[in-house]
BAVEX-841856 format. One line per field, with one value per residue: residue in three letters; residue number from 0; x, y, z of N, C-alpha, C in turn. Coordinates in steps of 0.05 Angstrom, whole numbers, plus 32768, in hexadecimal, padded with zeros to 4 digits. Layout:
residu [ALA;...]
num [NUM;...]
n.u [X;...]
n.v [Y;...]
n.w [Z;...]
ca.u [X;...]
ca.v [Y;...]
ca.w [Z;...]
c.u [X;...]
c.v [Y;...]
c.w [Z;...]
***
This chain:
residu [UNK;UNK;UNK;UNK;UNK;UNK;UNK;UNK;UNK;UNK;UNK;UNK;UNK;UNK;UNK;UNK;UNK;UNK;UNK;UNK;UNK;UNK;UNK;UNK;UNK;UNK;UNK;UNK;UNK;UNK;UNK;UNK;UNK;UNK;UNK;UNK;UNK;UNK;UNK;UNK;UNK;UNK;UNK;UNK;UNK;UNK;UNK;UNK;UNK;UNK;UNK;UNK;UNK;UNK;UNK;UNK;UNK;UNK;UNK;UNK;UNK;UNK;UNK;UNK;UNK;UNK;UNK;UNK;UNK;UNK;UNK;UNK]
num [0;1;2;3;4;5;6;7;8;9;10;11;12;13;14;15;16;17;18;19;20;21;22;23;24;25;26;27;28;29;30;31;32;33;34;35;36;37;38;39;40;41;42;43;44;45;46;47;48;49;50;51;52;53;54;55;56;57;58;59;60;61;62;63;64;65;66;67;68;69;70;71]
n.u [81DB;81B8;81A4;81A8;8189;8188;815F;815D;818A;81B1;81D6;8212;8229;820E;81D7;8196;8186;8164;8160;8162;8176;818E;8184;819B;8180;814C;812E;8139;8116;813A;813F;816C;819A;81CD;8219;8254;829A;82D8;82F8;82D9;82B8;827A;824A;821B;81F1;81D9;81A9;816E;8141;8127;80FD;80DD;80D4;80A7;807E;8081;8051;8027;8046;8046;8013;800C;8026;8019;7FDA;7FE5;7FFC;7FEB;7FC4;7FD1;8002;8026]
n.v [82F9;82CD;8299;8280;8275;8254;8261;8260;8254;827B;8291;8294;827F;829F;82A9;82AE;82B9;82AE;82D1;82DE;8319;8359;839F;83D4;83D4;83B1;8377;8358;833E;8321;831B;8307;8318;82ED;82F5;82D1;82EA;82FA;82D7;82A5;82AE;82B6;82EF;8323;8349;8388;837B;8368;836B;8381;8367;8382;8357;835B;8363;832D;8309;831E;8321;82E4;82D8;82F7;82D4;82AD;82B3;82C4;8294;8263;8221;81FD;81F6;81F7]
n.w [8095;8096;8076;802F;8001;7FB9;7F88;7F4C;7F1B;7EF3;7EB9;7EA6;7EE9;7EFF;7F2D;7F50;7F8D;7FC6;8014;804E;8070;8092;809F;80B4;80E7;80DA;80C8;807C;8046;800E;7FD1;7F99;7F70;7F6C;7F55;7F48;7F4C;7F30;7F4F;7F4F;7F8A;7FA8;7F97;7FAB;7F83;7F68;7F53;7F62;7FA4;7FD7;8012;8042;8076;8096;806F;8057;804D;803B;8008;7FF9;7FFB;7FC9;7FAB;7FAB;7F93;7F5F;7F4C;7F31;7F4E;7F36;7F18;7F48]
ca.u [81CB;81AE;819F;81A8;817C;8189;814E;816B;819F;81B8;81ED;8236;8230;81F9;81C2;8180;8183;8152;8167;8159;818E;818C;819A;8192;8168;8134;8135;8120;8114;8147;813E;817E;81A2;81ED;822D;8273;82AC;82EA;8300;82C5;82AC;8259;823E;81FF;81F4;81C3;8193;815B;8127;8126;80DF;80D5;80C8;808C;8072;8082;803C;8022;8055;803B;7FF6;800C;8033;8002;7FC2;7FEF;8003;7FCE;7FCE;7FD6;8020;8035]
ca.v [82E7;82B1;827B;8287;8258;8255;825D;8261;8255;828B;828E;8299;8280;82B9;82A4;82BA;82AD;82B9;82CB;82F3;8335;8367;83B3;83E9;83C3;83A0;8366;8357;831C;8327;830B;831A;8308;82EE;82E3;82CA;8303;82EE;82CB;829B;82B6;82C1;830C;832C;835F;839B;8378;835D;8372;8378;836D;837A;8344;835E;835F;8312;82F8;832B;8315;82CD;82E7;82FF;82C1;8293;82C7;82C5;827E;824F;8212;81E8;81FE;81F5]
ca.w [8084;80A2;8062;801C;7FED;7FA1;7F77;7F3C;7F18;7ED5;7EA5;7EB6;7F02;7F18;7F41;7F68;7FAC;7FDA;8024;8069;8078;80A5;80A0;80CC;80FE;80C2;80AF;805E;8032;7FF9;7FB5;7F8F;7F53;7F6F;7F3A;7F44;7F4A;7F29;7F65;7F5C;7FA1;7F9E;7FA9;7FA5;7F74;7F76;7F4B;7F80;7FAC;7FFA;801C;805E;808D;809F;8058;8046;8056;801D;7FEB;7FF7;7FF9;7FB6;7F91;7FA8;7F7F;7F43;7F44;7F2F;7F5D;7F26;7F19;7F60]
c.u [81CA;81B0;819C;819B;817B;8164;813F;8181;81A3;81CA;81FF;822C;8218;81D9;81AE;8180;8169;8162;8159;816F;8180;819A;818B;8176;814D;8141;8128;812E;811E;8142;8147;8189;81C6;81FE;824E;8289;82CC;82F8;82ED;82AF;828B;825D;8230;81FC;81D6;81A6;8184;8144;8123;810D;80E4;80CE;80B1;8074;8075;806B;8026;802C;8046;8028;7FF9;8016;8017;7FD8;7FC9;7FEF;7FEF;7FDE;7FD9;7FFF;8031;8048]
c.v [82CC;8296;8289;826F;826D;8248;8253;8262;826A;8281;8296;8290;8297;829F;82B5;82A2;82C1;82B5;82E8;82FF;8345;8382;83CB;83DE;83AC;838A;8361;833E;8325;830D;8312;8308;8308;82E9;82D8;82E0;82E8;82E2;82B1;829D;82C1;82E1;830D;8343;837A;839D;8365;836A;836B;837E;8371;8369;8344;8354;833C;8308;830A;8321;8300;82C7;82E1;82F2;82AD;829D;82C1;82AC;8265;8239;81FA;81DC;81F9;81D4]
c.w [8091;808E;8051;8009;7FC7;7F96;7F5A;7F2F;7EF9;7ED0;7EAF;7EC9;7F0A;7F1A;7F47;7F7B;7FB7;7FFE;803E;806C;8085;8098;80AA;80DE;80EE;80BC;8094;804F;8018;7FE0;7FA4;7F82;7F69;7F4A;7F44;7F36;7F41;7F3C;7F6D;7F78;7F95;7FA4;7F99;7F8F;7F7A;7F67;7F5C;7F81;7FCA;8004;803C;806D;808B;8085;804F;8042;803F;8009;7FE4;7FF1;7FCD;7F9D;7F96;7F94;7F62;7F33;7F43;7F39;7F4E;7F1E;7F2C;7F5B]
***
């Protein structure tokens, strides 16, 4: 994991992060809910969404359709 950026912040300590990972040779644009393990330490949980690399320029494609410019 290269850079982890907070998006959001939730209740108890959990988060969405957004970040770049790697696995089995891919890399994908993760957008994942973290929380705080009784040890305060972050981790990721297996609520998310891993895009492909390749795909980001679609996604973007696809918030910027949705998102009226007004909002930005």
């Amino acid at each position: 994991m290269e850079e982890r950026i907070t998006v959001h912040e939730k209740a108890r300590g959990e988060t969405i992060n957004v970040y770049i990972g790697e696995y089995r040779g891919t890399k994908y644009l993760h957008i994942r809910e973290w929380y705080l393990d009784k040890d305060q330490e972050e981790k990721p949980t297996k609520k998310g969404v891993a895009i492909p690399i390749d795909k980001i320029e679609a996604l973007k494609d696809a918030i910027e359709r949705l998102v009226p410019k007004s909002a930005k």
